[in-house]
N, C-alpha and C positions, 0 to 999 in steps of 0.2 A: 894857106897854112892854118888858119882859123879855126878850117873845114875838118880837118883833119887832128887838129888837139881836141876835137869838142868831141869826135868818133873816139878818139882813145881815153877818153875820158866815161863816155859814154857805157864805151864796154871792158870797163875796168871792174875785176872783183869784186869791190866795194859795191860799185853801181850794180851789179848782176844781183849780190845779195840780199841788194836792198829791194829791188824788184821780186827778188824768189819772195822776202817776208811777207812782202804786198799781197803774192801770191797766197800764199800759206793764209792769209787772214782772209782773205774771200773763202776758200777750200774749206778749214777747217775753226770751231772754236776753241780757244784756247784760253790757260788759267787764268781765271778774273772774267772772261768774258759774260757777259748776257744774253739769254733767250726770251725774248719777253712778247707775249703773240699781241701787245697791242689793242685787246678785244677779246670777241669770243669767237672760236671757232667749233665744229662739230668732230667727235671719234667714237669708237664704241669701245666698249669693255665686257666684266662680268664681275657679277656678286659671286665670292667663293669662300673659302672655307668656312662652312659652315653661316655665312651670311654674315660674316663680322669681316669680311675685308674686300674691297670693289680694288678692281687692278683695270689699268686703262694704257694704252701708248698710244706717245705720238711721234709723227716722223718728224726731224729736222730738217730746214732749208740747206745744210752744211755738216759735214761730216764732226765729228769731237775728237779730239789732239787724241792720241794713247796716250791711256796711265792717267786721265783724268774723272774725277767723278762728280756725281750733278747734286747742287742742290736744290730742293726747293724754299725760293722766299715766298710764294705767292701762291692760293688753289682755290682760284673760286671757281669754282662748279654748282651746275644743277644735271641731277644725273635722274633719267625717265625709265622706264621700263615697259614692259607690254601693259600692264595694269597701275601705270600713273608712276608718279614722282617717291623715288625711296623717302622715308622715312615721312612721306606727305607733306613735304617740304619742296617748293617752286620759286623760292627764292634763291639768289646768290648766297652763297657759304663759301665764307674761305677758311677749310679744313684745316687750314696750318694752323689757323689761331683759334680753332676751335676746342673747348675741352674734351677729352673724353676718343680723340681720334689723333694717331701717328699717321705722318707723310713720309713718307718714303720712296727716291728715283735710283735708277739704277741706269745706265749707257747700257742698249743694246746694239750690235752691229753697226757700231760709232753712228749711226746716223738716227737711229731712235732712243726716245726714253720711256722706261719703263715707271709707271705712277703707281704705286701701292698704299691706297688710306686702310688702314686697320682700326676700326673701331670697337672700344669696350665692350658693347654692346649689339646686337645683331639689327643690322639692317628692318627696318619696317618694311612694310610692301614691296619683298622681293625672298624668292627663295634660293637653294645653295644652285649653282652656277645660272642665275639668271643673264641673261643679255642685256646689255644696258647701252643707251645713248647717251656721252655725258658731252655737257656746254661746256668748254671750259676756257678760261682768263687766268693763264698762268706768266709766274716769273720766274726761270730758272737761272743758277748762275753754275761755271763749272770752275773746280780744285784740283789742284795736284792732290 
């Protein structure tokens, strides 16, 4: 008898939906949640308009809820080129809190994000659509 209040228990509504949420939070990130790589990892990009803004994506471990968008807290990068390090700079820079440069993410195909820094000023040692490898140690979080 035991046996059988603990199965209908087990696969009650309640319990079903509570396991769907479970579900839902491994599959996808949702409002409030964080992406935070922990470190640095490698992707590539490109210096473009005009050498004032490097644009870079990365894939996510898990898809992003619809209808949500990303921010970023965190962008330290070092971004290389064929002919060396922009701006002759090989240190860590976190862009966000840097003067003189906008961060900007955007959700693509829920599973990527798009990183756009636009700087005042044009890029040193890189021309308009160069190829760029950048390091980066981000923190992102997502919004309704």
């Amino acid at each position: 008898m035991k046996i059988f209040r603990f199965l209908k228990i087990l696969i009650s509504s309640e319990c079903v939906f509570h396991k769907e949420k479970k579900l839902s939070n491994l599959l996808e990130y949702h409002d409030g949640d964080i992406y935070d790589t922990n470190g640095s990892f490698h992707t590539i990009g490109r210096i473009t308009s005009g050498t004032k803004e490097l644009n870079f994506t990365i894939v996510l471990d898990k898809n992003v809820e619809e209808g949500l968008s990303v921010v970023v807290n965190k962008c330290n990068i070092v971004v290389r080129t064929q002919n060396g390090y922009i701006n002759d700079d090989s240190n860590w820079e976190d862009y966000k809190k840097m003067s003189g440069y906008i961060v900007n993410a955007s959700v693509v195909n829920r599973n990527k994000v798009s990183i756009n820094i636009t700087k005042s000023s044009a890029f040193t040692n890189a021309s308009n659509n160069t190829p760029v490898v950048v390091t980066c140690d981000l923190n992102l979080s997502f919004k309704k």
